[in-house]
C-alpha angles and dihedrals in degrees: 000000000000100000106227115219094224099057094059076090090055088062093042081061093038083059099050096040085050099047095031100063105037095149089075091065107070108226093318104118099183109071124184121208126214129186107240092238107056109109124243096264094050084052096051079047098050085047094052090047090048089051089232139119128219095249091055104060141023115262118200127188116235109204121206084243093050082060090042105045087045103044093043107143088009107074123021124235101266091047089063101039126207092273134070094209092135118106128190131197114216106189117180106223136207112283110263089029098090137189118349124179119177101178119177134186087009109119089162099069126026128220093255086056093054085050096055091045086053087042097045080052099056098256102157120189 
């Protein structure tokens, strides 16, 4: 799967949709996101990359108009790209231990920015 630059904005929404609305996830802490147009088989890959099952975590699907709705006049068109294929991993850890990103194949967005989005919505340690 080709990562696309635009959609790293797609997994900085995906963050704050995820973070900012727990109540929706009944008791389960860790949520996976998946773009709505990644086939079965490049879920069942991104799951497997992540180390979860899908009884383990809340997944959640990220539409192309979900980015696009959300980022308007943030990111540009062709920032944002015609195709949610991005996937993100939220995993609730263990209190003292902070803020950790690991981002790979994003060259949009940096770690640091990832941090200060989880930090602007109210993610502590």
């Amino acid at each position: 799967m080709k990562p696309r630059k635009g959609m790293a904005v797609l997994i900085i929404l995906t963050l704050l949709v995820t973070i900012m609305s727990p109540a929706a996830f009944a008791g389960k802490a860790d949520v996976v996101s998946l773009g709505a147009d990644l086939s079965k088989a490049q879920q069942d890959e991104m799951l497997r990359e992540f180390g979860v099952s899908p009884g383990d975590v809340n997944i959640i699907e990220v539409t192309i108009q979900d980015v696009t709705e959300h980022l308007r006049g943030i990111a540009t068109r062709d920032q944002i790209g015609t195709h949610a294929i991005s996937s993100a991993y939220v995993k609730l850890l263990p209190e003292g231990e902070g803020l950790q990103v690991d981002a790979r194949n994003v060259t949009l967005v940096t770690e640091e920015m990832y941090a200060n989005a989880l930090v602007t919505a109210g993610v502590e340690d």
